[in-house]
KEVOVO-769026 format. One record per residue (C-alpha): residue in one letter; z, x, y. Coordinates in nm, 3 decimals. Each point is the difference from the previous one (the first is absolute). Layout:
+------+---------+---------+---------+
! rest !       Z !       X !       Y !
+------+---------+---------+---------+
!    A !       Z !       X !       Y !
...
+------+---------+---------+---------+
//
This chain:
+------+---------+---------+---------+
! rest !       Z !       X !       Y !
+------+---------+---------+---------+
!    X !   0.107 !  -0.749 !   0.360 !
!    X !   0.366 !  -0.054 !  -0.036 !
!    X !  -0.012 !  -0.147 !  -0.376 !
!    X !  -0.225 !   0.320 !  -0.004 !
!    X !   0.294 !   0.218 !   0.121 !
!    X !   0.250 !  -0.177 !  -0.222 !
!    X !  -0.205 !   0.064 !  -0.326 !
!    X !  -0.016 !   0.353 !   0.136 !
!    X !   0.330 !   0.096 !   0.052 !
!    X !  -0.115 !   0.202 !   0.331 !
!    X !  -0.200 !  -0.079 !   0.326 !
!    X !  -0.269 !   0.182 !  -0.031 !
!    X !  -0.348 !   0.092 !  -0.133 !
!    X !   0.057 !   0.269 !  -0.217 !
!    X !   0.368 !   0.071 !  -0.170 !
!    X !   0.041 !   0.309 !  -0.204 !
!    X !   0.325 !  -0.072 !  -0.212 !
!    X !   0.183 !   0.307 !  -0.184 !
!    X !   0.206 !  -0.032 !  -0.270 !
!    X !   0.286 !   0.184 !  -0.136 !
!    X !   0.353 !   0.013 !  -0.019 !
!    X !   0.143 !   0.308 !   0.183 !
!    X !  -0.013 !  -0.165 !   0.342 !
!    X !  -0.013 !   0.347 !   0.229 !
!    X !  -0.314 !   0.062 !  -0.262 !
!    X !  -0.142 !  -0.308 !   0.126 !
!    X !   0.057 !   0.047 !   0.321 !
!    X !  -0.168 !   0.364 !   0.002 !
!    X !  -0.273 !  -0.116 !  -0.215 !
!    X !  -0.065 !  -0.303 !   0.287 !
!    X !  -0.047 !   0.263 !   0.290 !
!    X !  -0.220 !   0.211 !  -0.196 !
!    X !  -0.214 !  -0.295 !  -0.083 !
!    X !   0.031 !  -0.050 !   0.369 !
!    X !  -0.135 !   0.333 !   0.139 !
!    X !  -0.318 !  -0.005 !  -0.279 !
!    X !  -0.144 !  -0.289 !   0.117 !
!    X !   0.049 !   0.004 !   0.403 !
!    X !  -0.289 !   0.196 !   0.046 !
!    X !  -0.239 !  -0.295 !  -0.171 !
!    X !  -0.247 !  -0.186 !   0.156 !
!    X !   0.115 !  -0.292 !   0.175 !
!    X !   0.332 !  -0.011 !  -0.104 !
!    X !   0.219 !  -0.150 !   0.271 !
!    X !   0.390 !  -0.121 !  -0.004 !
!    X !   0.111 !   0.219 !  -0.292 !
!    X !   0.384 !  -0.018 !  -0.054 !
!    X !   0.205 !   0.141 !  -0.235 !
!    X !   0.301 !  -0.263 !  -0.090 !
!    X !   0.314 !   0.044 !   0.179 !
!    X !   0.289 !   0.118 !  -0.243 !
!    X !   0.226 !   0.210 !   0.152 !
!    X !   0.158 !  -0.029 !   0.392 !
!    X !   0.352 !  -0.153 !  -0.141 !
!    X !   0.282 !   0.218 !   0.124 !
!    X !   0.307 !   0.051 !  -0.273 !
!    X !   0.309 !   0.149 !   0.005 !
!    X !   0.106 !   0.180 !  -0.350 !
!    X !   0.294 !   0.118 !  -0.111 !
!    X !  -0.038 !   0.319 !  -0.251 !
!    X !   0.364 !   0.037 !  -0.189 !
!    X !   0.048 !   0.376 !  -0.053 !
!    X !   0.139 !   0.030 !  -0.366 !
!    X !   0.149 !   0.281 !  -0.014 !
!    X !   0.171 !  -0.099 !   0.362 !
!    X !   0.135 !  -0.349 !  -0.178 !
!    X !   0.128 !   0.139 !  -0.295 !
!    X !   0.208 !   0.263 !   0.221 !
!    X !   0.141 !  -0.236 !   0.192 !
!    X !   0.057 !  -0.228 !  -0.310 !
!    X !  -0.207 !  -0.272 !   0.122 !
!    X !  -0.218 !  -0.196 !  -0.213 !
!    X !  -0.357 !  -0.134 !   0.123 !
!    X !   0.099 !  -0.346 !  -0.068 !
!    X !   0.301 !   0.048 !   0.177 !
!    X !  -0.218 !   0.057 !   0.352 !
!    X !  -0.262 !  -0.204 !  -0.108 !
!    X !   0.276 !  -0.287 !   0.024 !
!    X !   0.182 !   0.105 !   0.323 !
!    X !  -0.371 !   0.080 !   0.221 !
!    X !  -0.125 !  -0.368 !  -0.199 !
!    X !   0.313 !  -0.164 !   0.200 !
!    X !  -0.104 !   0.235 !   0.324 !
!    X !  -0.352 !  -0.039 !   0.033 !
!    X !  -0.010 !  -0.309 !  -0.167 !
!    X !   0.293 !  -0.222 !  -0.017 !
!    X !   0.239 !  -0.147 !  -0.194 !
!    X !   0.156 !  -0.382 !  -0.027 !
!    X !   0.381 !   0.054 !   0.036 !
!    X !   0.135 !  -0.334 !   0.026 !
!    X !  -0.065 !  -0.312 !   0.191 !
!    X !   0.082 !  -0.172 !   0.361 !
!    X !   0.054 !  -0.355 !  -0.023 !
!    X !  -0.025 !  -0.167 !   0.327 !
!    X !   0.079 !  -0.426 !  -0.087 !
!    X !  -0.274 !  -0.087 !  -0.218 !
!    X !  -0.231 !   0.310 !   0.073 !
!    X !   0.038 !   0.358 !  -0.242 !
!    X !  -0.143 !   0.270 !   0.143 !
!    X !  -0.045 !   0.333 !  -0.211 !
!    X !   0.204 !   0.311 !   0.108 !
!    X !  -0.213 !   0.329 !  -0.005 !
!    X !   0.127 !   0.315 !  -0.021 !
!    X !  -0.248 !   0.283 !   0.124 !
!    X !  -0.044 !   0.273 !   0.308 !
!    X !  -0.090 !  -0.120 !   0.333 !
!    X !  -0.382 !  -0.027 !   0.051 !
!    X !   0.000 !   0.335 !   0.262 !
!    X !   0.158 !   0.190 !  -0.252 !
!    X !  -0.240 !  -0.159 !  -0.324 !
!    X !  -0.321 !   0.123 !   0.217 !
!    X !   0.140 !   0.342 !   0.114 !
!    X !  -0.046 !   0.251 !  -0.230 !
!    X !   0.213 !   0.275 !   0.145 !
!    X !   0.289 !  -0.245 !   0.028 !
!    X !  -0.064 !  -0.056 !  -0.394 !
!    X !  -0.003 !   0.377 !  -0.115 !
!    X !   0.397 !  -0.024 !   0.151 !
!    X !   0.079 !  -0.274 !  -0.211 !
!    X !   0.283 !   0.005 !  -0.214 !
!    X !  -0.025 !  -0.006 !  -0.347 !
!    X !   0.352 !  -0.080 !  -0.204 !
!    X !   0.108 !   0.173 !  -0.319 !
!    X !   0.265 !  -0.126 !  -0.247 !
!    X !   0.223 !   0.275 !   0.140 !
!    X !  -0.013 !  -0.162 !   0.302 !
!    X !  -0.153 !   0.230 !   0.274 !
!    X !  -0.333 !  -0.041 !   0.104 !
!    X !  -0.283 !   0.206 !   0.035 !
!    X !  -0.341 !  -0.017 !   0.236 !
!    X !  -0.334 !  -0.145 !  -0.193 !
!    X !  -0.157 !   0.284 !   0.178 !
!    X !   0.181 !   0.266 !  -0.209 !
!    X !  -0.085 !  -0.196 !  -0.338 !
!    X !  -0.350 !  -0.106 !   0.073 !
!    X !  -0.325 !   0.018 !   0.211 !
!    X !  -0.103 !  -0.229 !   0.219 !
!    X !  -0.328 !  -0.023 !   0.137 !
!    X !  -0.297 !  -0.262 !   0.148 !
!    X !  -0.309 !   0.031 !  -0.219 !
!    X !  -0.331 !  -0.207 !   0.056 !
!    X !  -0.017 !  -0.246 !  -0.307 !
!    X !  -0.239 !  -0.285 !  -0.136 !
!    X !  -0.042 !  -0.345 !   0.216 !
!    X !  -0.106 !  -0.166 !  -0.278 !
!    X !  -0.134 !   0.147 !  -0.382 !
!    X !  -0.315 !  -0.252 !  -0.067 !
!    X !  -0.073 !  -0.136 !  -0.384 !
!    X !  -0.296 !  -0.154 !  -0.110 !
!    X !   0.032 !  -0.134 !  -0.400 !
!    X !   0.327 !   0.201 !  -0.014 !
!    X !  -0.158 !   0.353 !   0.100 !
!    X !   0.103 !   0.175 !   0.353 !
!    X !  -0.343 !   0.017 !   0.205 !
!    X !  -0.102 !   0.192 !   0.345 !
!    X !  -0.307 !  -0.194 !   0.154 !
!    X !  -0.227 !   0.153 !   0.212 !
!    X !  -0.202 !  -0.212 !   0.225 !
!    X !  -0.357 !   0.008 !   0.143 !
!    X !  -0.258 !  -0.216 !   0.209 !
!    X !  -0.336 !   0.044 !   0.017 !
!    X !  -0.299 !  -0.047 !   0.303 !
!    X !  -0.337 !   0.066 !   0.003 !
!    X !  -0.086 !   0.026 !  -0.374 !
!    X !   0.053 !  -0.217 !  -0.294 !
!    X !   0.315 !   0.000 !  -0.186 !
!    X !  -0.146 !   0.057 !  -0.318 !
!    X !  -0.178 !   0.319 !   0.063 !
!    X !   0.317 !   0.141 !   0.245 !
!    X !   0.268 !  -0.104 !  -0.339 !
!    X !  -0.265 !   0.235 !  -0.197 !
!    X !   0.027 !   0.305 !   0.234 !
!    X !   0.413 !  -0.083 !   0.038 !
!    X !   0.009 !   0.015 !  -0.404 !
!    X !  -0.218 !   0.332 !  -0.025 !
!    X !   0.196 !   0.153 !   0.246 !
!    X !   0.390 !  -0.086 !  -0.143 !
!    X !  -0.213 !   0.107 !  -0.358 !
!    X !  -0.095 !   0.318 !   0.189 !
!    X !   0.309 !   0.121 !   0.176 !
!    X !   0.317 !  -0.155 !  -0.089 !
!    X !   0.115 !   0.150 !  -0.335 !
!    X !   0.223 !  -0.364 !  -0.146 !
!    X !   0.271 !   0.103 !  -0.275 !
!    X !   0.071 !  -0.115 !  -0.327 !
!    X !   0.196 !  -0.338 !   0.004 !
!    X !  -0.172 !  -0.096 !   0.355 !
!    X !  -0.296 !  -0.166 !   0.024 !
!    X !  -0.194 !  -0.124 !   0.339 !
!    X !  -0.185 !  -0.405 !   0.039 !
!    X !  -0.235 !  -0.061 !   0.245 !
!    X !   0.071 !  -0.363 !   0.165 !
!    X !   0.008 !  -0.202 !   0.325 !
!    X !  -0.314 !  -0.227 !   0.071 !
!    X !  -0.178 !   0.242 !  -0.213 !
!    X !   0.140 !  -0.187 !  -0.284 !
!    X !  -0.148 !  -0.325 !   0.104 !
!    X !  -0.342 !   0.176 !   0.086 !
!    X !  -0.003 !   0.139 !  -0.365 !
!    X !   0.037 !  -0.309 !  -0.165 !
!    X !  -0.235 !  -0.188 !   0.224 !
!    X !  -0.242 !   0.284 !  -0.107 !
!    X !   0.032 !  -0.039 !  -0.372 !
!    X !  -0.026 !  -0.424 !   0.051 !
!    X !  -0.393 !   0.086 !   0.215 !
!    X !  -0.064 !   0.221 !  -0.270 !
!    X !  -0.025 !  -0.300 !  -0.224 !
!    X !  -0.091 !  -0.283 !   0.229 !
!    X !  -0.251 !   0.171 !   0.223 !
!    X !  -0.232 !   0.069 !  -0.336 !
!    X !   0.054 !  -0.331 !  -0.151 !
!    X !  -0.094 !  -0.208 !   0.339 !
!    X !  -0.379 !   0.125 !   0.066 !
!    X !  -0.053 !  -0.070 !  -0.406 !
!    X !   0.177 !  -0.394 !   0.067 !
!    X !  -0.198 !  -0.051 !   0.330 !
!    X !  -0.370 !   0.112 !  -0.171 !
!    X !   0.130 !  -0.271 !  -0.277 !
!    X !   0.094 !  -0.292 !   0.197 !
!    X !  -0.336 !   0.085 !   0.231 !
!    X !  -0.207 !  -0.006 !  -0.266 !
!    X !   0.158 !  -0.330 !  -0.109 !
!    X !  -0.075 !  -0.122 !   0.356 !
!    X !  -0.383 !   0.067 !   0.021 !
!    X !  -0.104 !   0.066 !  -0.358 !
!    X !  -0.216 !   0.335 !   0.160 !
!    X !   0.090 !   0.355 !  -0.058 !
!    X !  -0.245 !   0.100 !   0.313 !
!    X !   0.184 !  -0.260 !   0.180 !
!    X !   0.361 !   0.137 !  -0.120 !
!    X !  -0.103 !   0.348 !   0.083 !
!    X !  -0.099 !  -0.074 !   0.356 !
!    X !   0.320 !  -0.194 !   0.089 !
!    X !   0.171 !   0.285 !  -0.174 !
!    X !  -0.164 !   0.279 !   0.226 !
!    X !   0.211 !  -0.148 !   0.298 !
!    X !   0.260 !   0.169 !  -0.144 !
!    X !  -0.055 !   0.377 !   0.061 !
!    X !  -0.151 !  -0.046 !   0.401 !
!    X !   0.318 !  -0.233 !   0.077 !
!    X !   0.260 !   0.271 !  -0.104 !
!    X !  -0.262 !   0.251 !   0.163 !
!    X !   0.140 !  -0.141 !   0.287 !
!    X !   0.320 !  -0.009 !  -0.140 !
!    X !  -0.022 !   0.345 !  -0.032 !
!    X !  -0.103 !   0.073 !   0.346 !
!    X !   0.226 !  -0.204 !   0.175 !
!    X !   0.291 !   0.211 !  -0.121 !
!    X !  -0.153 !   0.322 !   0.059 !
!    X !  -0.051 !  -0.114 !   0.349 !
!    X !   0.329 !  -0.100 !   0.027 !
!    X !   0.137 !   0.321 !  -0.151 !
!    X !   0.219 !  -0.226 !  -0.250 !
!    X !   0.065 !   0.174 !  -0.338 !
!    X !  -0.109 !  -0.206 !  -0.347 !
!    X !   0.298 !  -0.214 !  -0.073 !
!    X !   0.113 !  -0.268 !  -0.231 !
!    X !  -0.045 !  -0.282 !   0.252 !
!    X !  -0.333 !   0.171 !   0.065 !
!    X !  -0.088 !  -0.056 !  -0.344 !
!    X !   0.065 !  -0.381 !  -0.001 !
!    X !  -0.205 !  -0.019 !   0.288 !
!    X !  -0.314 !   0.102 !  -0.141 !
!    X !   0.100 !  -0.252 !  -0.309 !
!    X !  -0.033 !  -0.255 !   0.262 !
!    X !  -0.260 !   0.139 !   0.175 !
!    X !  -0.204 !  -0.020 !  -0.339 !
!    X !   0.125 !  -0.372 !  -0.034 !
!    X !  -0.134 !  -0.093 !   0.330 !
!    X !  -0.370 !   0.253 !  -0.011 !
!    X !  -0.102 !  -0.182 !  -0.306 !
!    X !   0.109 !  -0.376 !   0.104 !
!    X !  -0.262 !   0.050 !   0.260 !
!    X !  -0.267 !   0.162 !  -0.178 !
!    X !   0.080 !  -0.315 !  -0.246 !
!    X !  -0.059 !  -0.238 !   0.228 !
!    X !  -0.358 !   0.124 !   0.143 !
!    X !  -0.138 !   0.062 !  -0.357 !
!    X !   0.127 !  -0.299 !  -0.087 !
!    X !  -0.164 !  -0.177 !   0.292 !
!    X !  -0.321 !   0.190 !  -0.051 !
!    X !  -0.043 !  -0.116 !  -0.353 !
!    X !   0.104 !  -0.357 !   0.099 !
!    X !  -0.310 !   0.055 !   0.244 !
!    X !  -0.257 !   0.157 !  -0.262 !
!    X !   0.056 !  -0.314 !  -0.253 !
!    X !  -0.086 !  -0.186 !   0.260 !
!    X !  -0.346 !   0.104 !   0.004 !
!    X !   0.051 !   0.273 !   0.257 !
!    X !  -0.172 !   0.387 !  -0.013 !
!    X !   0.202 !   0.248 !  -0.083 !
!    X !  -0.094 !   0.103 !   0.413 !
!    X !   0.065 !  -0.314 !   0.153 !
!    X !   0.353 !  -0.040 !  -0.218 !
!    X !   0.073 !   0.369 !   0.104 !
!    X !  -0.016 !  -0.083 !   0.398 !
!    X !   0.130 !  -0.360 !  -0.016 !
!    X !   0.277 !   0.107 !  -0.213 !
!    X !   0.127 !   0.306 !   0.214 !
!    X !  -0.056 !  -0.220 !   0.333 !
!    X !   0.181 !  -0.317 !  -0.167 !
!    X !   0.275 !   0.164 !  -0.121 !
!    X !   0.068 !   0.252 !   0.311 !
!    X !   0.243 !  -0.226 !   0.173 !
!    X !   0.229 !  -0.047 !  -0.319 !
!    X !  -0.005 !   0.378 !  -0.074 !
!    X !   0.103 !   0.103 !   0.345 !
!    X !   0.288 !  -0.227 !   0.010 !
!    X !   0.132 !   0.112 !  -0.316 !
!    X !  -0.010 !   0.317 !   0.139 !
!    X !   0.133 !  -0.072 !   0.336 !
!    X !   0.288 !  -0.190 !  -0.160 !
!    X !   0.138 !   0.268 !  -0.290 !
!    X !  -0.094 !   0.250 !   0.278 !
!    X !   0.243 !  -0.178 !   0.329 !
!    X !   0.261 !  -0.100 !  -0.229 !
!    X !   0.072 !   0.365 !  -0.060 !
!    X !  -0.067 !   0.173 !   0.301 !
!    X !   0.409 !  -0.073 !   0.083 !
!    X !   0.044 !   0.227 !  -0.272 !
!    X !  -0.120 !   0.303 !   0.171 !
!    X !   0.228 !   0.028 !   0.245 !
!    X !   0.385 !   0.155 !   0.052 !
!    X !   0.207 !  -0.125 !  -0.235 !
!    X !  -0.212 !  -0.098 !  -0.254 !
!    X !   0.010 !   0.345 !  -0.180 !
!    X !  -0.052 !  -0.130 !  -0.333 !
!    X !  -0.252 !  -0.241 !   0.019 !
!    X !  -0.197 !   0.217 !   0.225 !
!    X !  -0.169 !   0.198 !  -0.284 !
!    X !  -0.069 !  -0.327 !  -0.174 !
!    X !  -0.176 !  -0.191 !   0.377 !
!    X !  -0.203 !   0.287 !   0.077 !
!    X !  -0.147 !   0.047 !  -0.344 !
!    X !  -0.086 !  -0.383 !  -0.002 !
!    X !  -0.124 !  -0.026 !   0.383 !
!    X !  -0.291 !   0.290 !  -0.079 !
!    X !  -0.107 !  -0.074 !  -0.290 !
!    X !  -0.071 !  -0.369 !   0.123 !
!    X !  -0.193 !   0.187 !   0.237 !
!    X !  -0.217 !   0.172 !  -0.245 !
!    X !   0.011 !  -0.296 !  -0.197 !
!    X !  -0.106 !  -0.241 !   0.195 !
!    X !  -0.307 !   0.219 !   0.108 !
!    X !  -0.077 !   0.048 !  -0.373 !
!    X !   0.024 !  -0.364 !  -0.076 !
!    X !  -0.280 !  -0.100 !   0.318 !
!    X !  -0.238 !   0.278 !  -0.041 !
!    X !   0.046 !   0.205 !  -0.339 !
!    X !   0.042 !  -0.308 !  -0.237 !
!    X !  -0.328 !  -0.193 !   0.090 !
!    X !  -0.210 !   0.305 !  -0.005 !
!    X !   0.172 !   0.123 !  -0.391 !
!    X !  -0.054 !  -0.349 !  -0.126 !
!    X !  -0.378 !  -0.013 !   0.124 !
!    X !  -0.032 !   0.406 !  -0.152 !
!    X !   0.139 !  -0.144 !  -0.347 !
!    X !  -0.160 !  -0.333 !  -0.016 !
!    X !  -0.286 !   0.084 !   0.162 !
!    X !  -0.193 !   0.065 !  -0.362 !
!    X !   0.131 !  -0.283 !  -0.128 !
!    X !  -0.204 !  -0.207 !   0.253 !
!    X !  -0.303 !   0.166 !  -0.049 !
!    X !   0.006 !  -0.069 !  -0.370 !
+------+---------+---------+---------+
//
C-alpha cells in the first residue's frame, strides 16, 4: 500500500490533480473542484491541498516617495538586506578558532514590525529618514510550499471512498468536475491516487480474464480427450463465483480488484475438483462399472478429498476477514463462498450432469 502511495504521489483513493501555472488560479480552481463533488455518494476525507497559511512580511517601496527623497531601491534593498538579514563585517579570532562577525538588528526589533516602520533609512546627504514614510509595510498570508509535478505547478484535491466501488464513485467525481467546474485554457485536471493502479489492473483483466476460460477448455480437453467431459468440469465455474457473488453482497463489500483475483482463484480451485471426480468416475466406468454405479462410487469416494480441499483454501483465508486485513478481505471472502457453492456443486450437481450427458451414450 505504501509502494502504492509512492507511485501515487498522494495517500489516497482518488486524487484529482489540476494543472496550470497561475498558482492563485490553481488554488481557486482546487476549491471549486472541492465544493462539486462533496455532495457525491460516498465520498469521505476530501481535502483540498494546503498552500497558503505562511505569514510574510513585505516591503512595498513607494516610487515616487524614493525618488523625492533621492533614494534609490537598491540603496534600501541593501541597508534592510543588512537589517533583516545580516551582513559578515569582519572576523573574531579567538587562538585557533574564527568566528564570523554579523552585523544586523537585535532579534526583538527584526520580529516587531512597529519598531521597523521607525527605522532609519540613510541618504548620501547624510540624514535619515523613517522606512515608514518611503514604503508600506504589511503581513500578508503567502504560499507554504508551490507543488510541481513534471515541471508544472499543481493543486491536488483529495478523496476516499466507502461503501461503493472506486470505479463507479471516480465516474460520478469526473461527470461532476465535467459538469460544474468551468477549467481555463492552459489548465488541465488528471484524475489519480489508487485509481491509477485500479485502471491499469482493469485494462490487464480485460485481456487475461478472456484468454484464461479459452486456455483452461484447451488444456481440459487435453486432459480427458471429451468435450461432454470438458463442459461439465467447466460448468463449476459459474455456481462457484455464484457464491462469489453472494458472499460479497452479504458482506456489503463493493467489486474490487482483489475481488477480481479471487474469483480467478476461485475458478482455479471449482474446476480442480470437478477434475478430479470426473476423472475418478471415468477411471471407474473403464473398469467395467455402469454409468450408475461409477456415478455413486465416484461422488462417495472422492467426498473426503473434495471437502478438504475446501476446508483448507477455505481456513487458510478466513484470517483475512478480519481488522486489518482491509485488502485482502475482498479477495478471502470471494474465495471462502464460492468454495461453498463449489463444493456443493462438485458432490451433488456434477454426478447428476455427467449421468444427464452420458446417459445416451450408455444406452447406445
Amino acid at each position: 500500500m505504501r509502494f502504492n502511495e509512492l507511485l501515487a504521489g498522494v495517500r489516497a483513493e482518488l486524487a484529482i490533480k489540476v494543472f496550470g501555472d497561475n498558482f492563485d488560479q490553481l488554488i481557486l480552481l482546487g476549491n471549486e473542484i472541492e465544493k462539486s463533488i462533496r455532495l457525491i455518494d460516498g465520498i469521505v476525507d476530501i481535502a483540498v491541498e494546503q498552500t497558503t497559511g505562511l505569514p510574510v512580511m513585505t516591503i512595498l517601496p513607494n516610487r515616487n516617495k524614493l525618488s523625492q527623497f533621492g533614494i534609490s531601491i537598491q540603496e534600501i534593498q541593501e541597508q534592510l538586506s543588512i537589517a533583516l538579514g545580516g551582513r559578515i563585517a569582519g572576523q573574531f579570532h579567538e587562538g585557533d578558532r574564527r568566528t564570523p562577525i554579523v552585523v544586523r538588528l537585535p532579534e526583538h526589533l527584526r520580529t516587531d514590525m512597529e519598531a521597523l516602520k521607525k527605522f532609519p533609512i540613510h541618504r548620501t546627504q547624510g540624514d535619515y529618514i523613517p522606512l515608514e514614510e518611503l514604503a508600506e509595510l504589511k503581513l500578508v498570508t503567502g504560499y507554504n510550499q508551490i507543488y510541481r509535478e513534471n515541471g508544472k505547478r499543481r493543486v491536488v484535491v483529495t478523496a476516499n471512498v466507502r461503501s461503493r466501488d472506486l470505479g463507479n464513485f471516480v465516474a460520478d467525481v469526473q461527470k461532476a468536475v465535467e459538469r460544474s467546474v468551468e477549467i481555463p485554457a492552459g489548465y488541465w485536471v488528471e484524475f489519480g491516487g489508487t485509481f491509477q493502479k485500479l485502471k491499469s489492473a482493469s485494462q490487464r483483466l480485460s485481456l487475461v480474464v478472456p484468454a484464461t476460460p479459452v486456455l483452461i477448455i484447451g488444456l481440459l480437453f487435453l486432459a480427458l480427450n471429451s468435450i461432454k467431459d470438458t463442459l461439465i468440469i467447466f460448468s463449476g465455474v459459474p455456481l462457484a463465483l455464484t457464491g462469489g457473488v453472494l458472499a460479497l453482497i452479504f458482506r456489503d463489500i463493493p467489486f474490487s480488484i482483489s475481488a477480481a483475483v479471487g474469483f480467478i482463484a476461485l475458478s482455479g480451485i471449482a474446476m480442480l475438483n470437478g477434475l478430479v471426480m470426473v476423472a475418478f468416475i471415468n477411471d471407474l466406468r473403464k473398469a467395467g462399472l455402469s454409468l450408475d454405479a461409477a456415478n455413486i462410487k465416484g461422488a462417495l469416494t472422492r467426498l473426503r478429498p473434495v471437502l478438504t480441499t475446501a476446508l483448507v483454501a477455505s481456513l487458510g483465508f478466513i484470517p483475512m476477514i478480519g481488522i486489518g486485513s482491509e485488502v485482502q478481505r475482498p479477495l478471502a471472502t470471494v474465495v471462502i463462498g464460492g468454495i461453498v457453492s463449489s463444493t456443493l456443486l462438485t458432490l451433488l450437481v456434477f454426478p447428476a450432469l455427467y449421468r444427464l450427458l452420458h446417459h445416451r451414450a450408455e444406452k447406445s
